[in-house]
C-alpha positions as CSV (number, residue, x, y, z in Angstrom):
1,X,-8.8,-81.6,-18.0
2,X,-7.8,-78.1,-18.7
3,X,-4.6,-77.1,-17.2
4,X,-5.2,-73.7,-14.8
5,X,-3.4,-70.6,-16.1
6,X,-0.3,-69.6,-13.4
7,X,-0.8,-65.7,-11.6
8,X,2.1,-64.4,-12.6
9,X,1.5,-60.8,-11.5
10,X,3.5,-59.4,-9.0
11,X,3.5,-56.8,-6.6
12,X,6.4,-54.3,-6.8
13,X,6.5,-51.1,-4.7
14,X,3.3,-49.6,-4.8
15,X,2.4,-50.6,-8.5
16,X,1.2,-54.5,-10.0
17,X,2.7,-55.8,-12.5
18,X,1.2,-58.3,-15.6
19,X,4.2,-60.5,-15.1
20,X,8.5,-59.9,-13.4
21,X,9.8,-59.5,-16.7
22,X,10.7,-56.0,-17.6
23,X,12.7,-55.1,-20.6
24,X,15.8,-53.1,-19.3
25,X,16.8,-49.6,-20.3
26,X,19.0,-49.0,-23.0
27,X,18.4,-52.2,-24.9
28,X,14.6,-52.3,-25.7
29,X,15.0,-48.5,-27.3
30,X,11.6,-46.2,-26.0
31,X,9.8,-49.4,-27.0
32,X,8.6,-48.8,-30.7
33,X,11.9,-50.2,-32.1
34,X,10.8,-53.7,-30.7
35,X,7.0,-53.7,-32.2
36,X,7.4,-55.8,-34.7
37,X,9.1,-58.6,-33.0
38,X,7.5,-58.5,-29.2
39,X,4.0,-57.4,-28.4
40,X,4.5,-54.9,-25.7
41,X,1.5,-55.7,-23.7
42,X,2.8,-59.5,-23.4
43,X,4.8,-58.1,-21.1
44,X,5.3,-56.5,-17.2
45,X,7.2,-53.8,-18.1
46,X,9.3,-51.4,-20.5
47,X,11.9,-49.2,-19.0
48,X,12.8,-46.5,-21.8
49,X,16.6,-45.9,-23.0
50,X,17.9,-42.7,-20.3
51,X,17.0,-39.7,-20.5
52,X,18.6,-36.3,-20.0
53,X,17.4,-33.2,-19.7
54,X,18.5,-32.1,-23.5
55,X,19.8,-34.6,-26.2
56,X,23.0,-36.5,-26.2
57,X,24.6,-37.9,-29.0
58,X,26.9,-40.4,-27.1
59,X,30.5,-41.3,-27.5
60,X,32.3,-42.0,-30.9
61,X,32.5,-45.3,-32.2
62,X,33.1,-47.9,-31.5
63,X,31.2,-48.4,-28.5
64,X,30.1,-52.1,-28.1
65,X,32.5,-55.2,-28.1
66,X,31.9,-58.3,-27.8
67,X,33.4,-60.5,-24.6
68,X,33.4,-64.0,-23.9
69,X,29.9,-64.6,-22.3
70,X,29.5,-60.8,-22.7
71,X,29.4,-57.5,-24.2
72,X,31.5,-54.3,-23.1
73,X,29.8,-51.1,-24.6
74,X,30.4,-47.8,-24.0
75,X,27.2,-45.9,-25.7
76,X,27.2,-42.6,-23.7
77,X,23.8,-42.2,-23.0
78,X,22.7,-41.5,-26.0
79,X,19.2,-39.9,-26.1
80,X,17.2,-37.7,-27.8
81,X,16.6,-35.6,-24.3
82,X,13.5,-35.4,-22.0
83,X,11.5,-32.7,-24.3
84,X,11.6,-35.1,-27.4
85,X,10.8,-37.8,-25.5
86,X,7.3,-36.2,-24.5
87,X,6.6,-35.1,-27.8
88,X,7.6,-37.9,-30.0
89,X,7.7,-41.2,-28.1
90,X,5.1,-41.1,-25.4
91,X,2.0,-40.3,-27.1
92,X,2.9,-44.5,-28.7
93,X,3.4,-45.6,-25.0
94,X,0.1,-44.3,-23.7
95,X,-1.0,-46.9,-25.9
96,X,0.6,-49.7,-24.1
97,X,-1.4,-51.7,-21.4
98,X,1.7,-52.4,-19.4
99,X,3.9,-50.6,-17.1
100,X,6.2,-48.0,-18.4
101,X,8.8,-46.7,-16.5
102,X,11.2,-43.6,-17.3
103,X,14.8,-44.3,-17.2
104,X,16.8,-40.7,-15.8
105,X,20.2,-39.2,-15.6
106,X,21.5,-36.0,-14.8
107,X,25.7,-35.0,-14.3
108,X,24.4,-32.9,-11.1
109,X,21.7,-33.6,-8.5
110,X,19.7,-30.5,-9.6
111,X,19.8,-31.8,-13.1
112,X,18.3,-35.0,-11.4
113,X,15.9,-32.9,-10.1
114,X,15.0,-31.1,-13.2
115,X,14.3,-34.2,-15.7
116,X,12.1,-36.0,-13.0
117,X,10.1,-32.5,-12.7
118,X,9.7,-32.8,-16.5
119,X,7.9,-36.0,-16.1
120,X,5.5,-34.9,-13.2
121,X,2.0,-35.5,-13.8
122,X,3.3,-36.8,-17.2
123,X,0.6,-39.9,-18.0
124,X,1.9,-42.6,-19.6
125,X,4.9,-42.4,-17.5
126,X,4.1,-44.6,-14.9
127,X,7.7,-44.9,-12.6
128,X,11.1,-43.4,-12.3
129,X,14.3,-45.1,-12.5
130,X,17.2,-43.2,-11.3
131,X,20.5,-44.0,-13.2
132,X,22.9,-43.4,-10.2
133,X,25.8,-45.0,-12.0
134,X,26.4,-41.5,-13.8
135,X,29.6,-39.4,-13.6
136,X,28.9,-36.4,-10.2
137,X,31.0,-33.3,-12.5
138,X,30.7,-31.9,-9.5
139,X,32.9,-34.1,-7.5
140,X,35.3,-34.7,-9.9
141,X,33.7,-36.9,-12.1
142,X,32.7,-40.1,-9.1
143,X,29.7,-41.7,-9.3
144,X,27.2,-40.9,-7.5
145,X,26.1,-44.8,-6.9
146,X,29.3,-44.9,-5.2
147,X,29.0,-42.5,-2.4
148,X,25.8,-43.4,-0.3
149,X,25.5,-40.0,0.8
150,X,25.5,-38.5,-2.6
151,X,23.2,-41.3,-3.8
152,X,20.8,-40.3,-1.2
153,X,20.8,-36.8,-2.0
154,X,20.0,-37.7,-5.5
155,X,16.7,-40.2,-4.5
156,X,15.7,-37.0,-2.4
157,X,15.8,-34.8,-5.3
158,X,14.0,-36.7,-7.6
159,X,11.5,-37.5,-5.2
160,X,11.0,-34.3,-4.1
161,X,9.9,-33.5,-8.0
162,X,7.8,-36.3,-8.8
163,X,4.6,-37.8,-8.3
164,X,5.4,-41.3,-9.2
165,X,6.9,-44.5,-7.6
166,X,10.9,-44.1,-7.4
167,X,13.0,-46.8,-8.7
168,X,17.2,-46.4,-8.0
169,X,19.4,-48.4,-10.0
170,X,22.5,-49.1,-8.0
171,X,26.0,-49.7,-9.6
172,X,28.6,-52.4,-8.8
173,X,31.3,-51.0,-8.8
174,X,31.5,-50.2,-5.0
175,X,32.9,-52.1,-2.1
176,X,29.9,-53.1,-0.3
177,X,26.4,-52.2,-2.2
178,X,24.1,-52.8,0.7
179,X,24.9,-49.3,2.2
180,X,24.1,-47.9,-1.0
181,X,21.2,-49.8,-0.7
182,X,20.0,-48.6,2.9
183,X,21.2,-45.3,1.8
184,X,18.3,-44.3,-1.1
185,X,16.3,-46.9,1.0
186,X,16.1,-44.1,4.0
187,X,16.2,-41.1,1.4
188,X,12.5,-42.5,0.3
189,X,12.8,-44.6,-2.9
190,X,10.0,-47.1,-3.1
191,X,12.2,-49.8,-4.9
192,X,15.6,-50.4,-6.0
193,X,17.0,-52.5,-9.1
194,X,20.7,-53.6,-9.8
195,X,22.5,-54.7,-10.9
196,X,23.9,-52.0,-13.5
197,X,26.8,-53.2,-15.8
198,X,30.5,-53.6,-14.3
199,X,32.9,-51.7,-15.7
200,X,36.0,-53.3,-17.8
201,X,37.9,-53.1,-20.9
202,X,39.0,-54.8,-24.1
203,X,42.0,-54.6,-26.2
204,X,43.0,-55.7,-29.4
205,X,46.3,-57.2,-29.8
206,X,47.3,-56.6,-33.4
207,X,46.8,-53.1,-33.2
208,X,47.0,-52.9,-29.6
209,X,44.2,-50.3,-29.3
210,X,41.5,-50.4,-26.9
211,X,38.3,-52.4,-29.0
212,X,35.8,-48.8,-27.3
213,X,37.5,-45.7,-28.1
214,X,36.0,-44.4,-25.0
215,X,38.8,-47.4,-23.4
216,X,36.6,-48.3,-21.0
217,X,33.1,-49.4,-20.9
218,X,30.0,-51.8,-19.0
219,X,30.4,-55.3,-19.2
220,X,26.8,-57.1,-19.3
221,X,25.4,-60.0,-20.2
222,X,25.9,-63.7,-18.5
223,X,29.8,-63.2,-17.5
224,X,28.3,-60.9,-15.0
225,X,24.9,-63.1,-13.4
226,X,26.7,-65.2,-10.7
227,X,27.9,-61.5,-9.4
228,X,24.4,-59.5,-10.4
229,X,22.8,-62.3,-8.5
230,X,24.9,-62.6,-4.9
231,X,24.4,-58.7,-5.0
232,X,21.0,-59.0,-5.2
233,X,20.9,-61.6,-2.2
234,X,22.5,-59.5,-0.2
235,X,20.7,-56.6,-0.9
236,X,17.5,-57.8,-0.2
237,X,18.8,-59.2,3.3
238,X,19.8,-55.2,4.0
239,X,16.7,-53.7,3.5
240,X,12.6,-53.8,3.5
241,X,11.5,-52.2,-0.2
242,X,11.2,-54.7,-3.1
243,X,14.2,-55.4,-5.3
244,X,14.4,-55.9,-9.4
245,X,17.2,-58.0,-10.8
246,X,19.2,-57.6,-13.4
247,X,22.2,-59.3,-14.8
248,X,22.7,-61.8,-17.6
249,X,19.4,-62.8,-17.3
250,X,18.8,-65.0,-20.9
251,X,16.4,-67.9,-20.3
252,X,13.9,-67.9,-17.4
253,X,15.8,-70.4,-15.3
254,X,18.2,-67.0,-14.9
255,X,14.6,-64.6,-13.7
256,X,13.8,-67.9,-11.5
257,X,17.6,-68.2,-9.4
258,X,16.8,-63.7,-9.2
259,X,13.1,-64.7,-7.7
260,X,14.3,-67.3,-5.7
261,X,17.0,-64.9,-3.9
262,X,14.3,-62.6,-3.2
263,X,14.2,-60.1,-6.4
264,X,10.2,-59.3,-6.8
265,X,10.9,-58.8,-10.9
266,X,13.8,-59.0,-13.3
267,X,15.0,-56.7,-16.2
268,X,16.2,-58.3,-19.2
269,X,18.6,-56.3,-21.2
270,X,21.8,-57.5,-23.1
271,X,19.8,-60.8,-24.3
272,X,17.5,-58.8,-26.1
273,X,20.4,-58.1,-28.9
274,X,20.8,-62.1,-28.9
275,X,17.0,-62.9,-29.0
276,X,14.9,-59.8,-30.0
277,X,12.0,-62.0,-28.3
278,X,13.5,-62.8,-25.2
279,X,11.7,-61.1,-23.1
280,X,8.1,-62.8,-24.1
281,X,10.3,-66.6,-24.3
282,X,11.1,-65.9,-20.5
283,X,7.6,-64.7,-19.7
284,X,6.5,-68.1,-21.2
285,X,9.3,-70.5,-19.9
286,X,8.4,-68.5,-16.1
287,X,4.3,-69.8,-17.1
288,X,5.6,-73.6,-17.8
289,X,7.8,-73.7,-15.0
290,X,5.1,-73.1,-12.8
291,X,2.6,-75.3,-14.6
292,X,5.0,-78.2,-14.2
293,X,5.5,-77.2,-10.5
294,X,2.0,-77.2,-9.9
295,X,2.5,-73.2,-8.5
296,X,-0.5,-71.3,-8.9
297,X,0.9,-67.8,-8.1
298,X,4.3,-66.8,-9.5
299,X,4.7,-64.5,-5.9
300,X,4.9,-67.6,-3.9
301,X,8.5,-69.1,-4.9
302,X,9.9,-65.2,-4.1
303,X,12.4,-65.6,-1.6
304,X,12.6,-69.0,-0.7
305,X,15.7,-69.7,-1.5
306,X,16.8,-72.6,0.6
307,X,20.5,-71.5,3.0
């Protein structure tokens, strides 16, 4: 008797998706670089490395180190800017048949404003995410994920230039991230993903130098997932959009504890450097798991975490 395929799409915002598994900005490059490892289509969704509106060629090296159950890195956004983007890497991702979704970052909230109104009507392009965990020059260099006012102002001015579902990615570093949450929540975004990394710091003790000559950078990987994963509990208990996980996600028993606390869809970022295939392993172990569960749709075990 022939075992029954799994429904493993999911709903997220306004937009389906294949599969939850998204490949997480800033580790899957603008898609291309993984080609010949992971077929793109296999999965529910790319988010491209951030963009700015011109180029950026990062900080100085070094800017990765690794941590027990971790990696700090401190890459600086690196991009080749929102113009080059257009011209060289979309016309590859129009040929995609899954969802890609623009990763964006600007140093004011006009500059917000201006790279998601370079992407309007864009196709190919088929969401925003907001990078909120960025430095606010105008306010001295804060965050503007840590002020929920400011982070609102930001999800207004992106939305205000863009015909496509918003997705804010909220920082950790913050006291409590549910206001945050309920803050670009009311301000109109249509979803909202976190966790982004935590920031810490590495030294080495024989030439006591700091191992990122920027000193400090974001810690990833699964050191963070038992944190990534309580935050995204509580967030979805604060508020009525669908939430993405991300966090040290590596196998898909990590995407299945983030479904079971209510996240509609992961990202998977730092395992992609461990397993270049990751991505596609978890999109298969999420298939099996519900094959052995007997769970015909993927949507049904979202939420259900037993308190």
């Amino acid at each position: 008797m022939k075992t029954l395929e799994p429904d493993l799409r999911v709903k997220l915002g306004p937009m389906e998706l294949k599969n939850p598994v998204i490949a997480a900005s800033g580790t899957f490059g603008y898609g291309d670089e993984y080609a010949d490892v992971v077929a793109p289509n296999l999965l529910g969704g790319i988010v491209v490395k951030g963009l700015s509106l011109a180029p950026r060629p990062g900080n100085p090296p070094p800017r990765i180190a690794e941590t027990p159950s971790g990696m700090l890195n401190a890459i600086g956004l690196a991009n080749i800017g929102v113009e080059a983007f257009l011209k060289e890497k979309l016309p590859w991702l129009r040929t995609l048949d899954t969802t890609v979704i623009a990763n964006i970052y600007g140093h004011t909230v006009a500059e917000y404003g201006e790279v998601a109104l370079a992407l309007k009507g864009v196709d190919g392009v088929d969401a925003i995410e907001v990078n909120i965990s960025c430095p606010n020059v105008e306010k001295g260099g804060m965050a503007f994920g840590t002020d929920p006012e400011i982070a609102a102002m930001v999800t207004e001015a992106v939305l205000k230039n863009t015909d496509k579902p918003v997705m804010v990615k909220l920082s950790p570093n913050v006291t409590d991230i549910t206001q945050i949450a309920r803050a670009v929540e009311g301000a109109g975004a249509h979803i909202i993903s976190l966790i982004n990394t935590l920031t810490g710091m590495a030294i080495d003790v024989e030439t006591r130098r700091p191992r990122l000559a920027n000193v400090s950078g974001g810690l990833s990987g699964p050191a963070i997932r038992p944190v990534a994963l309580y935050m995204v509990y509580r967030v979805v208990q604060a508020v009525k959009i669908p939430v993405v996980g991300i966090g040290g996600i590596m196998e898909a028993r990590d995407a299945l504890e983030f479904l079971i606390a209510g996240a509609k869809a992961v990202q998977v970022g730092t395992a992609n450097f461990v397993n270049p295939r990751a991505t596609v392993d978890i999109v298969e172990g999420l298939k099996q798991y519900c094959i052995e569960k007997k769970i015909g749709r993927l949507e049904e075990i979202v939420a259900t975490l037993r308190v």
